[in-house]
C-alpha positions as CSV (number, residue, x, y, z in Angstrom):
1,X,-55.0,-193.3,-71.5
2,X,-56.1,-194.1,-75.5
3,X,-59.9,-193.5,-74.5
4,X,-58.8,-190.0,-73.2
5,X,-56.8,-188.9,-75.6
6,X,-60.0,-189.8,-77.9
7,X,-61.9,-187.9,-75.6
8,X,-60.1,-184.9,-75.5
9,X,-59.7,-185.0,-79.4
10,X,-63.4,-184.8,-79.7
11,X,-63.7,-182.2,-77.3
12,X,-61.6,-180.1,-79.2
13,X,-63.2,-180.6,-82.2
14,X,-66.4,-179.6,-80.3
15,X,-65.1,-176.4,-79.5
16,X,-63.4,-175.7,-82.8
17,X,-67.0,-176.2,-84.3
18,X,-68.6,-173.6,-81.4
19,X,-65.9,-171.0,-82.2
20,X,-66.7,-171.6,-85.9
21,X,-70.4,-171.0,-85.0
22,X,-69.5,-167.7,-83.0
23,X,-67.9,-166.1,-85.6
24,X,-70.6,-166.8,-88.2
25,X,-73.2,-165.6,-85.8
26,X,-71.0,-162.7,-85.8
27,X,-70.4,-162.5,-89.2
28,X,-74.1,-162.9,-90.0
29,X,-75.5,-160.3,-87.6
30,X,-75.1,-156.9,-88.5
31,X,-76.3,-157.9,-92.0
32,X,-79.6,-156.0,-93.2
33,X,-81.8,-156.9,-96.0
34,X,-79.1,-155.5,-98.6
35,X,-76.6,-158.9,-97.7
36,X,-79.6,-161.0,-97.9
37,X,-78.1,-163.4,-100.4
38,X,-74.6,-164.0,-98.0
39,X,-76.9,-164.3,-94.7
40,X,-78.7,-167.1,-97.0
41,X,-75.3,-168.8,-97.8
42,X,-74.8,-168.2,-93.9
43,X,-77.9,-170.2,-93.0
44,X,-77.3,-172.9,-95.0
45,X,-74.1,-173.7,-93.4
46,X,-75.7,-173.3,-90.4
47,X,-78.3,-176.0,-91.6
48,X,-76.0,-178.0,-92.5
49,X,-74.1,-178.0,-89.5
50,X,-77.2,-178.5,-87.5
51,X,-78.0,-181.9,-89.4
52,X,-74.5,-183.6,-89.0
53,X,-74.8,-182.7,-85.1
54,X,-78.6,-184.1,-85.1
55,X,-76.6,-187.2,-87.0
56,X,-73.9,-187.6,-84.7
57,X,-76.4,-187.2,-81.6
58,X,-78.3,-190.2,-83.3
59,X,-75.4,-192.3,-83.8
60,X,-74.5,-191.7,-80.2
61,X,-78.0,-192.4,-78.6
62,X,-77.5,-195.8,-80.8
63,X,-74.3,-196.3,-78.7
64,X,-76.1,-195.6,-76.0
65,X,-78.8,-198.2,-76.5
66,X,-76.4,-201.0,-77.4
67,X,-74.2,-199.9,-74.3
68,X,-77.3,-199.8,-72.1
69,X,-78.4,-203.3,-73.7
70,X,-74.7,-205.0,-72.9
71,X,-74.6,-203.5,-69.4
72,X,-78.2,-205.9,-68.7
73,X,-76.8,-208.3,-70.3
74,X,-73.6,-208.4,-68.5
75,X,-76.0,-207.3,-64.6
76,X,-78.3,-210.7,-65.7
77,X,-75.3,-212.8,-66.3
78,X,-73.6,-211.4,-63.1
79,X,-77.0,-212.0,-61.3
80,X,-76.7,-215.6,-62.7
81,X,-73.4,-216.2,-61.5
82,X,-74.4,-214.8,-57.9
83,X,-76.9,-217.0,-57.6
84,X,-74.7,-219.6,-58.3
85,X,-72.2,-219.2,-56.1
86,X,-74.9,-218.5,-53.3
87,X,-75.3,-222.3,-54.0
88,X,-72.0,-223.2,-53.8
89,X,-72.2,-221.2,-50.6
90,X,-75.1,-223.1,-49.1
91,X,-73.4,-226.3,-50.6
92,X,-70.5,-225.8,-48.9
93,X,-72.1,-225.1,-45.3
94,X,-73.8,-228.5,-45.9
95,X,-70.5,-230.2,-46.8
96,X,-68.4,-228.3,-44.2
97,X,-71.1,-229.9,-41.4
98,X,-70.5,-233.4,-43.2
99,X,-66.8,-232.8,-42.7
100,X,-66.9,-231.4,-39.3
101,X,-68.4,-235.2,-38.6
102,X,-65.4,-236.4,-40.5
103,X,-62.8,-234.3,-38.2
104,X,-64.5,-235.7,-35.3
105,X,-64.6,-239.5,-36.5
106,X,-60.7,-238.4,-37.5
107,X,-60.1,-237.2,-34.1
108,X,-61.9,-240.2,-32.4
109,X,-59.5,-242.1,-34.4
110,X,-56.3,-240.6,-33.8
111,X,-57.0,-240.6,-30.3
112,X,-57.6,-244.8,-30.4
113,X,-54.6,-245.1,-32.6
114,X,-52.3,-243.1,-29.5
115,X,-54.1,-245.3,-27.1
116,X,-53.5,-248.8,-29.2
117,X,-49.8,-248.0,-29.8
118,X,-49.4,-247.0,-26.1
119,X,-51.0,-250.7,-25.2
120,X,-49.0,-252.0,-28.3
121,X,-45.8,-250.8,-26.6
122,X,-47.0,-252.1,-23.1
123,X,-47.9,-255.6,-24.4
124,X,-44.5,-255.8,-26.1
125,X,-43.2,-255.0,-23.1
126,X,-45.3,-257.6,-21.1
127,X,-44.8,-260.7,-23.9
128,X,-40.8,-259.6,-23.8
129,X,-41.3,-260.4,-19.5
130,X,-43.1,-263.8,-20.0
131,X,-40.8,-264.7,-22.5
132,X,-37.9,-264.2,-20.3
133,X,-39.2,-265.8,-17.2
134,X,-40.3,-268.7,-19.3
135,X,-37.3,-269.3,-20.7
136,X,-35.6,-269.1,-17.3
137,X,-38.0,-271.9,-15.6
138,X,-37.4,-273.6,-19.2
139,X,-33.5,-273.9,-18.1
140,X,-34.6,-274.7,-14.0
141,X,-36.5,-277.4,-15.0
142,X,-34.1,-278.7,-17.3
143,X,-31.1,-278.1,-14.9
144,X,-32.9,-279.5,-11.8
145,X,-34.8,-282.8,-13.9
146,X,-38.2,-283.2,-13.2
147,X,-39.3,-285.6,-10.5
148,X,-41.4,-288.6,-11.3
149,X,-44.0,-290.2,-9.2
150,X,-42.3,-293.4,-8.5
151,X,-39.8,-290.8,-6.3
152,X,-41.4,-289.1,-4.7
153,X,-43.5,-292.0,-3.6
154,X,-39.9,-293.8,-2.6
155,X,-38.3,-290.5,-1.2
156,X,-41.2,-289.7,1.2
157,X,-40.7,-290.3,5.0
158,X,-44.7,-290.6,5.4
159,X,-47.8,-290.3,4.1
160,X,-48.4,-286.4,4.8
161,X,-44.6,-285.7,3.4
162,X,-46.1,-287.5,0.4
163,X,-49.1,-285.5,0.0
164,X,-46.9,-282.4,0.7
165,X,-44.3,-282.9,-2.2
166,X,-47.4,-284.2,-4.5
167,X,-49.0,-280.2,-3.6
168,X,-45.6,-278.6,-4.3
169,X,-45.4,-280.6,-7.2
170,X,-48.7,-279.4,-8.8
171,X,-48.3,-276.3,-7.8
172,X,-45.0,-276.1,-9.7
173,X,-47.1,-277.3,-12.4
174,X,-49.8,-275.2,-12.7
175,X,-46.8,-271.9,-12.4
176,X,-45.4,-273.2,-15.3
177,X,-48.8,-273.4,-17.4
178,X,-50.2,-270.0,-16.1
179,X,-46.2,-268.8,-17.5
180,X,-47.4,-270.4,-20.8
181,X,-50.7,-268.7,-21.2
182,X,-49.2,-265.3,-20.4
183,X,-46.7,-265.9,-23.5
184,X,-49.3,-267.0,-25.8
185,X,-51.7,-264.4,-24.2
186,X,-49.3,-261.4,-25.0
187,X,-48.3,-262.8,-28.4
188,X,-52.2,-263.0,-29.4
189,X,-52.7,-259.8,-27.9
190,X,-50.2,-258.1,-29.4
191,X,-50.8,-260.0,-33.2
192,X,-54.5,-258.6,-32.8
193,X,-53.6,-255.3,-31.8
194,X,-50.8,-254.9,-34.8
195,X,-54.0,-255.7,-37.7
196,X,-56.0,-253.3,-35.4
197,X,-53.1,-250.5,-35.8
198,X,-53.3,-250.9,-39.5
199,X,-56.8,-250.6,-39.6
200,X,-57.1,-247.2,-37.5
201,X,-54.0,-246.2,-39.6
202,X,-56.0,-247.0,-43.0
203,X,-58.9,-245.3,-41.7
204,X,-56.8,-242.2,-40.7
205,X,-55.7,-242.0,-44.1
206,X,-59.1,-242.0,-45.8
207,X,-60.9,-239.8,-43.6
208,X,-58.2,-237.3,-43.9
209,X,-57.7,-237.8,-47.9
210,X,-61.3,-237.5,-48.4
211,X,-61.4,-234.2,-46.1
212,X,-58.8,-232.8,-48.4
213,X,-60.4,-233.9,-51.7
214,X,-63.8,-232.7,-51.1
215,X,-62.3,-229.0,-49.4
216,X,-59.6,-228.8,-52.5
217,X,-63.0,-229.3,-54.2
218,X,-65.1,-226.8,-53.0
219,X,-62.3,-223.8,-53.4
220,X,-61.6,-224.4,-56.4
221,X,-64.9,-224.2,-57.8
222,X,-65.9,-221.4,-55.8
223,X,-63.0,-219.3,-56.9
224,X,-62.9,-220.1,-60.7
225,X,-66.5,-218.9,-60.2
226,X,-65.3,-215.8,-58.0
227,X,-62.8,-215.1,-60.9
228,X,-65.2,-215.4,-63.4
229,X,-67.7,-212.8,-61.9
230,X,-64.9,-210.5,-61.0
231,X,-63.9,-210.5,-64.9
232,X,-68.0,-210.0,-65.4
233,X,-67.8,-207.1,-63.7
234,X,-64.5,-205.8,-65.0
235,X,-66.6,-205.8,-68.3
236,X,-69.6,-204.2,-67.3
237,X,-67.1,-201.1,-65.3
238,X,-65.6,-200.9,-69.0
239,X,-69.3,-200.7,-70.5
240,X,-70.5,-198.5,-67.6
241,X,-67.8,-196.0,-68.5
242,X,-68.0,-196.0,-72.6
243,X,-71.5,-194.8,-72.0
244,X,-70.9,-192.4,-69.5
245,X,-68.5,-190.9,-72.2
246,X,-71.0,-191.5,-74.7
247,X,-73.7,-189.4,-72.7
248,X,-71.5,-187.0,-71.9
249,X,-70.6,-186.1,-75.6
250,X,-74.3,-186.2,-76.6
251,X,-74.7,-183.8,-74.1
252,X,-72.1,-181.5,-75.5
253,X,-73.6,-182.0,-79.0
254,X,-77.0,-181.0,-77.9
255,X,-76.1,-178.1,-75.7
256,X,-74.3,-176.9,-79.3
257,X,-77.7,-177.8,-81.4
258,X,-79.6,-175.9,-79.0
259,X,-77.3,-173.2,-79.7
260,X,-77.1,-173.9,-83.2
261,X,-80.8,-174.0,-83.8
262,X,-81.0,-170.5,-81.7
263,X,-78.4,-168.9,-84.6
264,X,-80.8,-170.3,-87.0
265,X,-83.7,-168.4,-85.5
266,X,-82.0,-165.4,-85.3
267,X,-79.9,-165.5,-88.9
268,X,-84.1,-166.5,-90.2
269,X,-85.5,-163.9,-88.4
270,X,-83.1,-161.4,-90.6
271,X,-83.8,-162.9,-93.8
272,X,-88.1,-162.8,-93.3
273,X,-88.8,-160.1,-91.1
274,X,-92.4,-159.8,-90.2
275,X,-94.7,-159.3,-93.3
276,X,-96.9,-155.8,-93.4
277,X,-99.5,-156.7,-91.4
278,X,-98.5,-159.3,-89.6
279,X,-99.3,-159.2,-85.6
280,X,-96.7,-159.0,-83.0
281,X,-95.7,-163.3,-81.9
282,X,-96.6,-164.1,-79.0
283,X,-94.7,-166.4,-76.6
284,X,-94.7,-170.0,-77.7
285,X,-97.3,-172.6,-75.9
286,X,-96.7,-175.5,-75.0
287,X,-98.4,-178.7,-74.0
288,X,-97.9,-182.4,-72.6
289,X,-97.3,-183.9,-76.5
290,X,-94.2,-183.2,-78.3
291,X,-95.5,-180.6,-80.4
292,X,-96.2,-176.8,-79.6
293,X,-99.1,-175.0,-80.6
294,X,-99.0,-173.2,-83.9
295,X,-101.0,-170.4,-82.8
296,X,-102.6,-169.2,-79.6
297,X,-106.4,-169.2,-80.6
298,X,-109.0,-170.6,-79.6
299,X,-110.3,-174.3,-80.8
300,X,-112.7,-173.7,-82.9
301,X,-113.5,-177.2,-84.2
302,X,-112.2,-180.5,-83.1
303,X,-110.7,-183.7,-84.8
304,X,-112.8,-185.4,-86.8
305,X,-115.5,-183.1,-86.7
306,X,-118.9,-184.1,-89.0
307,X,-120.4,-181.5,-91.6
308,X,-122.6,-181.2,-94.5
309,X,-119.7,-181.6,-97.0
310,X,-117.5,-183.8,-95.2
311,X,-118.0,-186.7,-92.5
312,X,-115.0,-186.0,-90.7
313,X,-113.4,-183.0,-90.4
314,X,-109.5,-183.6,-91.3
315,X,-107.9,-181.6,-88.3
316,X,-108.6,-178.6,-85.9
317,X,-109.8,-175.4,-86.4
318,X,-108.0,-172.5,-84.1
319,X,-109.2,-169.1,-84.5
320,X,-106.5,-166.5,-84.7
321,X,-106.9,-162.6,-86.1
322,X,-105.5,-162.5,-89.7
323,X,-102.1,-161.9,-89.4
324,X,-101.1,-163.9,-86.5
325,X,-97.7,-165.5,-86.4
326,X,-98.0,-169.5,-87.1
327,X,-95.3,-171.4,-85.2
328,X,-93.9,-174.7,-86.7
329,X,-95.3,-177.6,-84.7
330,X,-91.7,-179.2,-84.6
331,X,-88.6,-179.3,-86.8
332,X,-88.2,-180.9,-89.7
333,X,-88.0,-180.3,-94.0
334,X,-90.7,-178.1,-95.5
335,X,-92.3,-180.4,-98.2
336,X,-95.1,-178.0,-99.3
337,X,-95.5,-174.5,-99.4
338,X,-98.2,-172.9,-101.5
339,X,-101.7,-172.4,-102.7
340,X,-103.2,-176.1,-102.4
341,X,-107.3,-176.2,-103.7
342,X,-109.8,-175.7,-100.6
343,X,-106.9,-175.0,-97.9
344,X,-105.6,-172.2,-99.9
345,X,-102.6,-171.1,-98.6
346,X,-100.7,-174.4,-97.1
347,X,-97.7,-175.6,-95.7
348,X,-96.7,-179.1,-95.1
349,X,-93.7,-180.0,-92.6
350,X,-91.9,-183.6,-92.7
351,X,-90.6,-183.9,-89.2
352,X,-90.0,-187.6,-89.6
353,X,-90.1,-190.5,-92.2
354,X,-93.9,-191.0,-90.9
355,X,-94.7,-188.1,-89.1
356,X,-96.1,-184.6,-90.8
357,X,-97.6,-181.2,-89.9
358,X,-100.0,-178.8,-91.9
359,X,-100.9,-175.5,-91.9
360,X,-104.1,-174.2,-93.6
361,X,-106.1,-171.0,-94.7
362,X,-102.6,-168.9,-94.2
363,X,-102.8,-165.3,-95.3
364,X,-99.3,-165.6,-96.6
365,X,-96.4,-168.0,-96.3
366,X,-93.1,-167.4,-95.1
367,X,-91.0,-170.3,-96.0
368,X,-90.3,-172.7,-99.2
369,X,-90.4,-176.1,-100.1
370,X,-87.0,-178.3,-99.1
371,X,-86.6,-175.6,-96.4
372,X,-85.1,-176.6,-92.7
373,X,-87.2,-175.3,-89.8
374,X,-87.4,-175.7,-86.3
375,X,-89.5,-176.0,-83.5
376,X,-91.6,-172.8,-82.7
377,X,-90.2,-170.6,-85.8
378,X,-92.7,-168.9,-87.7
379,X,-93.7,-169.9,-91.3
380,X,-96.7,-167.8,-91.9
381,X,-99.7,-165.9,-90.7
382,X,-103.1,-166.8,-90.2
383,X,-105.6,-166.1,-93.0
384,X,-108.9,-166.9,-94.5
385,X,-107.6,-168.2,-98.1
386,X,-109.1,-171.5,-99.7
387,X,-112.6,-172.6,-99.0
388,X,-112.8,-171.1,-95.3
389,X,-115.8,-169.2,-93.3
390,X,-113.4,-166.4,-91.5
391,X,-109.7,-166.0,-90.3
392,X,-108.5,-168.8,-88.6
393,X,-105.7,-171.8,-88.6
394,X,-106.5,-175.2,-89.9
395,X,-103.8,-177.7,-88.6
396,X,-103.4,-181.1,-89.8
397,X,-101.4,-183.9,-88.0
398,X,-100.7,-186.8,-90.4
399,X,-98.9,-190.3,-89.8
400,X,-97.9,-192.1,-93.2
401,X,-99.8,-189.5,-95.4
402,X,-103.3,-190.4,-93.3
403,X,-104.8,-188.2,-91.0
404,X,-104.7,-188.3,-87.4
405,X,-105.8,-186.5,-83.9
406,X,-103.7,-183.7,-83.6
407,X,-104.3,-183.5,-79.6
408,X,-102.5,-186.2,-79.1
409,X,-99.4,-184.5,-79.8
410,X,-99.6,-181.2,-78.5
């Protein structure tokens, strides 16, 4: 809601400035050559408003390019944590396999722990039944007293009675050991399958701990890294959107400079109307550099070109009829504007810190030194002043003061 309301503000500031630059067109218009001074007030307030838009467009393509820096900033380090979560993805498959081996050993487990308590509760069942029966023939035995040899010998009627009770005898016997086995059987048994119970139980316990450790694991990792990319891209949204905003009001301003710099035009056109003689301007020429040409004519002599009195010729020649409208190359500050030795009539333009235009051999000049011009306006008219061989435009492109090849900017 704050960001709006900032947004709005600016917007109607925007259109408080347009409004303001309606009525001084307005104002400005209708003025002839007898409110010359006012319509020169006019088009300095005009210049003036053209350079704090050009500054605020500046400051906003700075925005713009710290903006567009953080957004690939914030996409690398989003990119980053992708890939490390892919990782922790492929990680995770390896480990899920590992503990899909685990659930299995876990299963196998549980399913011999069910199967040794089942035979635990049988063979408590079975050593309580030996117990008993043994300590029933215990009681017999004592009840009926045990027989010795000497009596049965005695007591038998013959020899094959005596072998008989001796069989029964044994037999009886041998019962009552195979009782005793059964009793010490099932209480071995069931001793060995009690430590085996709480080994599968212990081993239940691991498995299972250790599948919930390394799962707890894994999640949490893989969300605080979720969370983290989620805030990433929360952040660049928030960055994505400031310089939307940003571009936007750049737009806005630069729609209004065009406009601006059209006023201009028109207000300059009113305060240097053509000069006697002066030929009709023709319709401005572009190219594929960031300058225009200054005149339609044809090139005459290029960069660089060698002579008797000079090894290289400081710019191009294009010849025009005397009296052709020169356009400015680009905008910028007029920095010289008058007679100047072997180039006679000359104008220099500062369009940047480092980068200049110049205008040679002009029959007259139509603007002055500290003067704001822009692209395409006309600031003289071709001549033959200075040390020149016929009408024509000598134009100069120069980087720090030195000369350079003006084809590679128009």
């Amino acid at each position: 809601m704050i960001a709006d309301a900032h947004s709005l503000s600016r917007r109607v500031r925007l259109l408080l400035s347009l409004c303001a630059l309606t009525f001084l067109v307005w104002a400005v218009l209708p003025l002839g050559s007898s409110g010359a001074p006012t319509s020169r007030q006019k088009l300095e307030d005009v210049q003036r408003q053209i350079e704090a838009t050009q500054g605020k467009i500046g400051k906003r393509k700075g925005t713009e390019r710290v903006l567009s820096s953080d957004i690939a900033r914030w996409t690398a380090r989003i990119r980053r944590l992708q890939g490390r979560i892919g990782t922790l993805q492929s990680r995770q498959a390896v480990v899920q396999s590992s503990l899909a081996s685990a659930q299995g050993d876990l299963d196998r487990t549980q399913k011999e722990l069910r199967f040794q308590r089942a035979r635990q509760v049988r063979l408590k069942a079975r050593l309580a039944q030996t117990r008993r029966i043994l300590s029933a023939r215990l009681i017999e035995r004592y009840r009926a007293d045990e027989p010795d040899l000497v009596t049965v010998v005695l007591g038998s009627k013959g020899f094959a009675e005596l072998l008989e009770r001796g069989e029964f005898l044994r037999r009886i016997n041998e019962q009552d050991q195979r009782i005793i086995r059964l009793v010490r059987g099932a209480k071995t048994d069931a001793r060995e399958n009690a430590i085996r119970l709480d080994t599968l139980e212990g081993r239940q316990a691991k498995v299972a701990a250790r599948i919930a450790v390394r799962r707890n694991e894994i999640a949490s990792v893989k969300q605080d890294l979720i969370d983290t990319r989620v805030g990433y891209d929360d952040t660049r949204a928030g960055k994505r959107n400031a310089l939307m905003s940003v571009r936007g009001e750049r737009h806005e301003l630069e729609g209004a400079l065009s406009r601006m710099k059209k006023t201009q035009a028109r207000i300059q056109s009113i305060l240097n109307p053509p000069s006697p003689g002066m030929l009709p301007a023709g319709p401005i020429r572009g190219g594929s550099g960031v300058m225009v040409w200054p005149v339609n004519g044809v090139l005459t002599s290029p960069f660089c070109e060698r002579r008797a009195w000079e090894s290289c010729h400081p710019g191009i020649d294009l010849a025009a009829p005397t009296g052709t409208p020169i356009r400015a190359a680009d905008g910028g500050r007029v920095a010289i504007a008058g007679p100047t030795g072997g180039y006679g009539n000359y104008t220099c333009i500062q369009h940047s810190a480092s980068l200049s235009s110049c205008y040679g051999h002009q029959s007259s000049i139509g603007v002055s030194v500290g003067q704001q011009v822009s692209k395409g306006q006309i600031i003289g008219a071709v001549g033959s002043t200075g040390f020149s061989t016929g009408p024509h435009l000598h134009f100069e492109v120069r980087i720090n003061g030195a000369i350079t090849n003006p084809m590679n900017y128009l």
